[in-house]
C-alpha positions in Angstrom: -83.6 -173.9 -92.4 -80.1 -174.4 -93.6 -79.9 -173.8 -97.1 -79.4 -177.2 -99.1 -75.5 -178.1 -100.7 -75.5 -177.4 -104.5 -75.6 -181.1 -105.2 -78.9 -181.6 -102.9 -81.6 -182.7 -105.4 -84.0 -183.7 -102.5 -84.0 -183.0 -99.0 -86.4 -184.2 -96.6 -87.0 -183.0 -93.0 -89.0 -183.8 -90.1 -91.6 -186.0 -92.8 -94.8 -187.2 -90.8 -97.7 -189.2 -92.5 -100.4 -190.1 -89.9 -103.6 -191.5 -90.7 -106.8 -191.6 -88.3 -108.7 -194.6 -87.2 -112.3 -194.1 -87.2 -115.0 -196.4 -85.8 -118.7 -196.6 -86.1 -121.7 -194.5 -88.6 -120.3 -191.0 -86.8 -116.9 -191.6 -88.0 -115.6 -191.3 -84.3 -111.8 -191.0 -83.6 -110.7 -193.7 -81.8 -106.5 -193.9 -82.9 -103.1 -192.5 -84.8 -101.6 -194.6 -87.3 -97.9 -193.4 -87.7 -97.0 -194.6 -91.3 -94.1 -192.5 -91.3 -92.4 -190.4 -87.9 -90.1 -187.8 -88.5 -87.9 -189.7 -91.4 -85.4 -186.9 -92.6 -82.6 -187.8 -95.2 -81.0 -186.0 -98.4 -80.2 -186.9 -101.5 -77.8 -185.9 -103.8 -77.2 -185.7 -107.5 -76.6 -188.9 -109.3 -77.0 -190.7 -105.7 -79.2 -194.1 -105.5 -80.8 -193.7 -101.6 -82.3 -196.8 -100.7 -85.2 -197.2 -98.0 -85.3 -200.8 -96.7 -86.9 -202.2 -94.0 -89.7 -205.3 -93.5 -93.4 -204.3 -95.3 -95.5 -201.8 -93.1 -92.1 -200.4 -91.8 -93.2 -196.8 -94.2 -90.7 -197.2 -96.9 -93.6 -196.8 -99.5 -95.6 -194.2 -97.9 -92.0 -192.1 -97.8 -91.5 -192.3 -101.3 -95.2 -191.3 -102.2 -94.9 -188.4 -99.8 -92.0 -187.6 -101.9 -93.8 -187.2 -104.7 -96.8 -185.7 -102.9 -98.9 -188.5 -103.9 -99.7 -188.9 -100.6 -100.3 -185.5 -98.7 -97.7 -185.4 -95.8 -99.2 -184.7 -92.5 -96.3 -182.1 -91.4 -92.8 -182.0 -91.8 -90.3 -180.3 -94.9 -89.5 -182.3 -98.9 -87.5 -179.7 -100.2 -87.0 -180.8 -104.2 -84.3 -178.5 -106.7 -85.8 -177.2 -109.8 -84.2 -175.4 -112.2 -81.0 -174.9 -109.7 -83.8 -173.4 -106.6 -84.6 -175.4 -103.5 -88.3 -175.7 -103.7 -90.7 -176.7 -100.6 -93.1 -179.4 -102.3 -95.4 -179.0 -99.4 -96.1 -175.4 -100.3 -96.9 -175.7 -103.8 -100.6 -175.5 -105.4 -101.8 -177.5 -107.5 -101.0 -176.1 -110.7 -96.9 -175.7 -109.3 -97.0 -179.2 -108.5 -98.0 -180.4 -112.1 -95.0 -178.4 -113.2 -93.3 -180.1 -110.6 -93.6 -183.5 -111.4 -92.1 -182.7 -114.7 -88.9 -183.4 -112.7 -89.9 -186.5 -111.5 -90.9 -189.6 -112.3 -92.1 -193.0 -110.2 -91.9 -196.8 -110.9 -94.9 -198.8 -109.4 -94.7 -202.4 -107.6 -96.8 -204.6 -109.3 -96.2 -204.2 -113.1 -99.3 -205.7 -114.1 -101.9 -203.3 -112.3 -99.8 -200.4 -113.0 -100.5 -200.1 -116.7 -104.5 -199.2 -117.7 -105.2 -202.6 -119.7 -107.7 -200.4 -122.2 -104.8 -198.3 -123.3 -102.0 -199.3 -125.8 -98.2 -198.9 -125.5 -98.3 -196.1 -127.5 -101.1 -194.0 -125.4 -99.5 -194.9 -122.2 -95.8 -194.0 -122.8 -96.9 -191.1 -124.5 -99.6 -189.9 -122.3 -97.3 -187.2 -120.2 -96.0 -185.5 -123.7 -100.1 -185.1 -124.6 -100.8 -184.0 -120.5 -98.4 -181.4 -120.9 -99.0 -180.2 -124.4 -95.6 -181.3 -125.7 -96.5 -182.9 -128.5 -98.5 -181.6 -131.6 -99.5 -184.3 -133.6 -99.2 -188.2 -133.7 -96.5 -188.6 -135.7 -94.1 -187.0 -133.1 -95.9 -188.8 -130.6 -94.7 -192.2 -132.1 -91.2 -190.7 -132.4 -90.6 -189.8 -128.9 -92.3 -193.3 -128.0 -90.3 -195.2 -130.0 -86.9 -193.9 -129.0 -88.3 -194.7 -125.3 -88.6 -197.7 -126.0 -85.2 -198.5 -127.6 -84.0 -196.9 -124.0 -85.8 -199.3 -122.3 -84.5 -202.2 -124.7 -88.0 -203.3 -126.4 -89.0 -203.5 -130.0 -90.5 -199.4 -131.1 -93.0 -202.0 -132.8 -95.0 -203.1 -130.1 -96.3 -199.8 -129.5 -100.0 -200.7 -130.9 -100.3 -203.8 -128.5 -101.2 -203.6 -125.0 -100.4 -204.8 -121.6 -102.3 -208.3 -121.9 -99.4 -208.7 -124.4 -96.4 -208.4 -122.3 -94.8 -210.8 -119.8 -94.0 -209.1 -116.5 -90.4 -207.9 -117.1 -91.9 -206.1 -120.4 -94.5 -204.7 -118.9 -92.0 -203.0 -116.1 -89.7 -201.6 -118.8 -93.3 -200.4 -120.0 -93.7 -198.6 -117.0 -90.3 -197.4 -116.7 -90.5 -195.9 -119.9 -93.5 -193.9 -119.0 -91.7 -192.6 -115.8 -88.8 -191.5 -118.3 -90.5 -189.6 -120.4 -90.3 -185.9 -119.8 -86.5 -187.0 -118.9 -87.0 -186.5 -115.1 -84.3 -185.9 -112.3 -85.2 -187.7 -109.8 -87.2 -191.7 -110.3 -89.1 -192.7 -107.0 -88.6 -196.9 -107.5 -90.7 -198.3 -105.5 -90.7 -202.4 -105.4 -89.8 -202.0 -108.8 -88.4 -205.8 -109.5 -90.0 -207.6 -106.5 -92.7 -208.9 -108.4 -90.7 -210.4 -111.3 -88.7 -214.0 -111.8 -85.4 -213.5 -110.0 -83.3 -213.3 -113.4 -85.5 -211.0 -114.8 -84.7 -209.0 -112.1 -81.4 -208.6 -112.6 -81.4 -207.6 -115.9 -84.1 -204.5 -114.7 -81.5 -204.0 -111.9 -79.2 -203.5 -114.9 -81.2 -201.7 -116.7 -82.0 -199.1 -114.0 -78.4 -198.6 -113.6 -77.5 -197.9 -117.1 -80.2 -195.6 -117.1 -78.7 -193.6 -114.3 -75.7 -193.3 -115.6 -76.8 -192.6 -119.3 -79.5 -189.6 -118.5 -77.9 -188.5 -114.9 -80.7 -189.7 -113.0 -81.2 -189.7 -109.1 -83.0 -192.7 -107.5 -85.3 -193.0 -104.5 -85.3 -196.9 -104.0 -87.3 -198.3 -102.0 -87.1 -202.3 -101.6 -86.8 -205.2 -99.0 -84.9 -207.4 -100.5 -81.0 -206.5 -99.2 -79.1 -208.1 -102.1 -81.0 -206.2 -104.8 -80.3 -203.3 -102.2 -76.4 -203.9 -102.1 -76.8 -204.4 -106.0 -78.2 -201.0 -106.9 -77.7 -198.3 -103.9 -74.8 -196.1 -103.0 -76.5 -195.6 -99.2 -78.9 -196.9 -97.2 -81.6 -195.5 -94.9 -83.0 -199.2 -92.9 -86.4 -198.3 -91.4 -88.5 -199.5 -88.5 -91.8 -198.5 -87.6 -92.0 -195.5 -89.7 -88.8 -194.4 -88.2 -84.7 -194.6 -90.0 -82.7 -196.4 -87.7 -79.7 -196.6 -89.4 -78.6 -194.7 -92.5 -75.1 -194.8 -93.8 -72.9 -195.6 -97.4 -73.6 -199.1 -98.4 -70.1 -200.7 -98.1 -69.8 -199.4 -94.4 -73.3 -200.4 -93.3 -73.0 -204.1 -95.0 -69.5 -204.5 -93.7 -70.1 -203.4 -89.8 -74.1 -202.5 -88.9 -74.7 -200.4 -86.3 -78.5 -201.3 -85.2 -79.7 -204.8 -84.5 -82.6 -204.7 -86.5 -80.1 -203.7 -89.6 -78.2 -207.5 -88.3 -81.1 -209.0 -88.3 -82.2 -208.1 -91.8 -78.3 -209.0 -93.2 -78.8 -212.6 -91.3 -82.5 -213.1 -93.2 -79.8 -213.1 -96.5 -80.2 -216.4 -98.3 -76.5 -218.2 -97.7 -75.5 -220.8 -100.2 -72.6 -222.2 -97.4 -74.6 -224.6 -95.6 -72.5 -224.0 -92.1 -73.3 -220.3 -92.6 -76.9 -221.0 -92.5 -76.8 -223.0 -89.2 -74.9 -219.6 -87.6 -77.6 -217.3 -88.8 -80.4 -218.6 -87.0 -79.2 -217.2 -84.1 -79.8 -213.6 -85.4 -83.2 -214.1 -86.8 -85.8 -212.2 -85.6 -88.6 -213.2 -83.2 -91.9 -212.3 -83.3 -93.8 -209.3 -85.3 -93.2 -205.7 -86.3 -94.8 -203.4 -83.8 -97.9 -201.9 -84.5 -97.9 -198.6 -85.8 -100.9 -197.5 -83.9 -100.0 -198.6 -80.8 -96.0 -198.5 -80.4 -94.1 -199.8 -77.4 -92.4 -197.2 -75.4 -89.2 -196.3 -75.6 -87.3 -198.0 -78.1 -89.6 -199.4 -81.0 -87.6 -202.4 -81.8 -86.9 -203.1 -78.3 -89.5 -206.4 -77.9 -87.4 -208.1 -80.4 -83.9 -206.7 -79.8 -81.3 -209.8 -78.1 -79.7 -206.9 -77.0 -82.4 -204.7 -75.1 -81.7 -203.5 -71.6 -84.1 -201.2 -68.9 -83.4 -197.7 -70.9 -84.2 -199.4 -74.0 -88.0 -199.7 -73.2 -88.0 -196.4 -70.8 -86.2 -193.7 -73.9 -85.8 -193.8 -77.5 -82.5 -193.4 -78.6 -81.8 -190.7 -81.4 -80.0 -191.0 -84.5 -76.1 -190.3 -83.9 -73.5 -190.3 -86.2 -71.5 -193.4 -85.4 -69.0 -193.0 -88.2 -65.8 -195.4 -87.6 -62.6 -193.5 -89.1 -61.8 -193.5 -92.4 -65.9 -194.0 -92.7 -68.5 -191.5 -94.2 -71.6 -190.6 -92.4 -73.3 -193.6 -90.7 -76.3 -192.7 -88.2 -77.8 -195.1 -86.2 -80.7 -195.2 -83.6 -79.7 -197.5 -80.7 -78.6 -196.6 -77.3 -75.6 -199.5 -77.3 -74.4 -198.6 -80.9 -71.0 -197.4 -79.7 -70.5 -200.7 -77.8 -71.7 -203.6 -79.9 -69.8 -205.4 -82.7 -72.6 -206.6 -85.2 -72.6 -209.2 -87.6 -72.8 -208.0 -91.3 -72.5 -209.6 -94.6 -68.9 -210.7 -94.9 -67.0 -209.7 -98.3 -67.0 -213.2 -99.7 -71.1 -213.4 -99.8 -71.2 -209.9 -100.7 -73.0 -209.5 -104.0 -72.8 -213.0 -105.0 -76.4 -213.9 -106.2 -77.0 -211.0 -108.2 -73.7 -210.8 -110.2 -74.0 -214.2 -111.3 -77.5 -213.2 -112.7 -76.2 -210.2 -114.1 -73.4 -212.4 -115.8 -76.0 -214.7 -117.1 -78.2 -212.3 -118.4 -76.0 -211.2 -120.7 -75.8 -214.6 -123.0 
């Protein structure tokens, strides 16, 4: 394997998470789920990465292979520690505890995330006891309280617990906890979908401060594409636990390369009226495709306007389709060089969530 660029903090190659249908008392095999099939994408220093892509698409299962949460099937997550390129796959269980020193990971739902019998104090502060980094209680409220202050809540509701907290609190809760042993790399997964729409851009907000403030690396995972254009620097769209299109942000919102990538940038909310009308026509039709029982050739194919014969007969692979004066931009489609796809024009870019941002603020 070719070894990693000095600002790599995560590299993953070839990642496979399959899961076995069984049937009947004897536990009899009788199919292959294929949560995630052969995703491979990098990530560098400072960099937000976000995976995108309609729910059971593998987005979540990627990120908790990342962390080895879940237990990849086969493939390569190659994670830098202390300046060394370390295969996660490889390590035992004792390495991987050091491991996730180095990393830390933001839960959807905020309200089944936190253990309702423990207070604010003992869940913040549970990875400093875990890890034997803390000797008594006083420096246990010390280290609490200042994350707290990073996460903008009172130090003083550390005795309460989760019952206590609206939503939004209770996700700064939990993004303290993930930000304790001052992590490189946060896994975020869904971490404002479950929260009032303003609330969610103030978390947004937050999240980005935090970067920026600790030099922090995000994983991203999400579906909604403005909170995506908010908060990522690239984008990895993925389709039946497959990327289809990866590229910088700008470039992919400005000029997609996959249909599935125009039909999630139609599925936008518009606030122009006539722009509405003209999105229907890019909508998508029907389901995603089962996971256990894929079409041939293409994936997508059944609900691509612009399938033809080879599209159903070969999957295409992921290319770099980079226009000039573009960075990298792969995309999966057989007809990428020769389509011109609808994206997000500049005008609507970003709209929604910078007037919440604005108004959060007051």
């Amino acid at each position: 394997m070719a070894t990693a660029h000095q600002d790599t903090l995560l590299e993953v190659t070839d990642l496979c998470k399959h899961y076995v249908l069984t049937r009947g008392v004897f536990k009899r095999a009788v199919g292959i789920v294929k949560a995630v099939d052969g995703v491979s994408f990098s990530v560098k220093r400072g960099e937000i990465l976000a995976l995108v892509g309609e729910s059971g698409c593998g987005k979540t299962t990627t990120g908790r292979c990342v962390m080895r949460a879940v237990e990849p099937t086969s493939g390569s997550i190659r994670f830098r520690i202390d300046e060394e390129m370390v295969e996660m796959t490889d390590l035992s269980t004792g390495e991987l505890r050091e491991a996730w020193k180095a990393m830390g990971m933001v839960f959807q739902d905020p309200y089944s995330s936190l253990n309702p019998r423990m207070n604010i104090l003992e869940t913040v502060g549970e990875p400093f006891h875990d890890h034997g980094l803390v000797t008594n209680r006083r420096e246990m409220e010390d280290r609490v309280a200042e994350l707290l202050r990073e996460v903008r809540l009172d130090p003083s509701y550390m005795m309460r617990y989760p019952h206590a907290f609206s939503g939004g609190q209770r996700q700064r809760i939990a993004i303290a906890r993930a930000l304790a042993l001052r992590p490189k790399l946060v896994v975020a997964d869904e971490a404002v979908s479950a929260l009032d729409v303003s609330v969610q851009a103030q978390l947004l907000q937050l999240l980005k401060d935090l970067r920026d403030r600790f030099d922090l690396t995000y994983l991203f995972v999400a579906h909604n594409l403005a909170v995506i254009e908010y908060m990522s620097d690239r984008i990895a769209v993925m389709y039946v636990g497959k990327i289809v299109e990866m590229g910088n942000t700008a470039d992919v919102y400005a000029r997609p390369r996959h249909p599935y990538t125009e039909a999630l940038m139609a599925a936008i909310p518009k606030l122009n009226p006539k722009a509405r009308i003209e999105k229907r026509e890019k909508l998508l039709k029907g389901e995603v495709a089962d996971p256990a029982n894929p079409p041939s050739g293409c994936y997508f194919h059944p609900r691509c306007a612009y399938a033809q014969d080879i599209c159903t007969a070969q999957a295409p692979p992921l290319v770099n389709m980079a226009a000039e004066g573009e960075s990298e931009h792969l995309a999966a489609c057989h007809f990428a060089s020769e389509l011109t796809l609808s994206g997000v024009p500049e005008g609507e870019r970003r709209e929604p969530y910078a007037i919440q941002h604005d108004a959060s603020k007051t």
